[in-house]
C-alpha positions in Angstrom: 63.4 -87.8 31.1 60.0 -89.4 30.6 57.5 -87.5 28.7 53.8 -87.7 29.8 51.5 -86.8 27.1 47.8 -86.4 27.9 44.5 -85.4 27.3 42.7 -83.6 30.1 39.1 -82.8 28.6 40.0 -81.6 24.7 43.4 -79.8 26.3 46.5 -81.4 25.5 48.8 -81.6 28.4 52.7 -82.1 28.2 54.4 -83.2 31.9 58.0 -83.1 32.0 58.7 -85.3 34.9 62.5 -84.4 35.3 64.0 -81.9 37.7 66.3 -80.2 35.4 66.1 -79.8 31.9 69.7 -79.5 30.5 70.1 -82.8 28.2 69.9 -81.5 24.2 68.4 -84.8 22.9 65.9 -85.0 25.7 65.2 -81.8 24.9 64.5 -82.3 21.4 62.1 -85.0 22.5 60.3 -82.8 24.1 59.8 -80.4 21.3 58.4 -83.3 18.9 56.1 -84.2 21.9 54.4 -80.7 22.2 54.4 -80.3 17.8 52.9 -83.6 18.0 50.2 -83.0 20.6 48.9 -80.1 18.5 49.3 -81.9 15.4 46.6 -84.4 16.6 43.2 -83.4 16.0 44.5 -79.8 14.8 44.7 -78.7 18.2 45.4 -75.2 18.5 46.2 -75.3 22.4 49.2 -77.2 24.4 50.2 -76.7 27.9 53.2 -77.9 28.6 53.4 -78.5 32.6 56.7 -77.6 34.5 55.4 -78.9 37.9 58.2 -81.5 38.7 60.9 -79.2 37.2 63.2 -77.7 39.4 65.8 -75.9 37.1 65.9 -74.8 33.7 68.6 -73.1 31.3 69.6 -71.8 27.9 68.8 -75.2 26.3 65.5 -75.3 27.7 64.5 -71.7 26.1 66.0 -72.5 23.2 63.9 -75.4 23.2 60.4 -73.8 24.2 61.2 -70.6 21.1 61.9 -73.9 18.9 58.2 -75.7 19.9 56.9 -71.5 19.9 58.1 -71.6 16.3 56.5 -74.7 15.3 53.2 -74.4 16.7 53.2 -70.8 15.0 53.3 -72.9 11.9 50.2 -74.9 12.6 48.4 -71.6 14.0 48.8 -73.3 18.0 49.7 -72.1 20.8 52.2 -73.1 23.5 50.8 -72.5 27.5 53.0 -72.8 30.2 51.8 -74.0 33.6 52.9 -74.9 36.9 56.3 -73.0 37.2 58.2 -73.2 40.6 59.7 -70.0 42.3 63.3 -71.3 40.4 61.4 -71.7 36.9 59.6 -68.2 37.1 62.3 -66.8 38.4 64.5 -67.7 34.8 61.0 -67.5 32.7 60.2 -63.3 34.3 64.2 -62.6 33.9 64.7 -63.6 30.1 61.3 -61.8 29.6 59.8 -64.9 28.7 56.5 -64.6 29.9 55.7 -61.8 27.0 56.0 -65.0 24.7 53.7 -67.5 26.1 50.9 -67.2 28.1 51.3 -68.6 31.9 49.0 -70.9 34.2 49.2 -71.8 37.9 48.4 -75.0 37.0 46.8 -77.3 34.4 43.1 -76.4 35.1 43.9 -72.3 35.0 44.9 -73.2 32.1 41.7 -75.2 30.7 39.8 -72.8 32.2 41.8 -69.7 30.0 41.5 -71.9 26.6 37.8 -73.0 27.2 36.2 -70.4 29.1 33.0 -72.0 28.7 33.6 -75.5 29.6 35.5 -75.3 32.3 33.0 -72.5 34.6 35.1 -71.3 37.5 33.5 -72.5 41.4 30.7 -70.7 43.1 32.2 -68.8 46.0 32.1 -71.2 49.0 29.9 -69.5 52.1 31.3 -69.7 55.3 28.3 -68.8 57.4 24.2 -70.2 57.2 22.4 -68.0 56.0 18.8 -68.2 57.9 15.7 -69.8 56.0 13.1 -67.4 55.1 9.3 -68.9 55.6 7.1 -68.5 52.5 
């Protein structure tokens, strides 16, 4: 598993880029990544992104109450973002979604943490509207 940790604005972002998260020690890896992230700085916000992950399991929760734990320590907070139907599915049945908050993506997720720099779009108009003479 290969573990991409960014920056997007003055969110850090976590990407898992592994279908299935079952290995222990990758697992662990992942945990340091997102204590680390909001160890830099003193962040108080990670989202960790679950876009390329297909499945997840009983290690994997164990893993994101273990990274919950440790980012309670530092007074941060752990965002999910970017489930699949699979992902939610295991996240809404093990009630998981009462302990973190959850994104559609990574800019819902800037946008929940930093209302104010991230403004959401004007509505998009799909018809002229006529010129009025002055």
């Amino acid at each position: 598993m290969t573990i991409i940790s960014n920056t997007f604005e003055t969110v850090p972002v976590v990407i898992i880029d592994q279908g299935r998260l079952t290995d222990e020690a990758a697992l662990q890896e992942l945990c340091e990544a997102i204590v680390e992230q909001a160890e830099l700085a003193g962040r108080k916000n990670v989202v960790l992104d679950f876009e390329l992950v297909e499945m997840i399991g009983s290690p994997s929760l164990r893993m994101l109450l273990r990274a919950k734990s440790k980012l309670q320590e530092k007074e941060a907070k752990l965002h999910l973002c970017g489930l699949r139907p699979t992902v939610a599915e295991v996240i809404h049945t093990t009630g998981f979604q009462q302990l973190f908050p959850i994104h559609e993506n990574v800019e819902a997720a800037q946008q929940t943490i930093e209302p104010g720099r991230y403004p959401r779009p004007l509505a998009v108009v799909d018809h002229e509207v006529p010129a009025t003479s002055i």
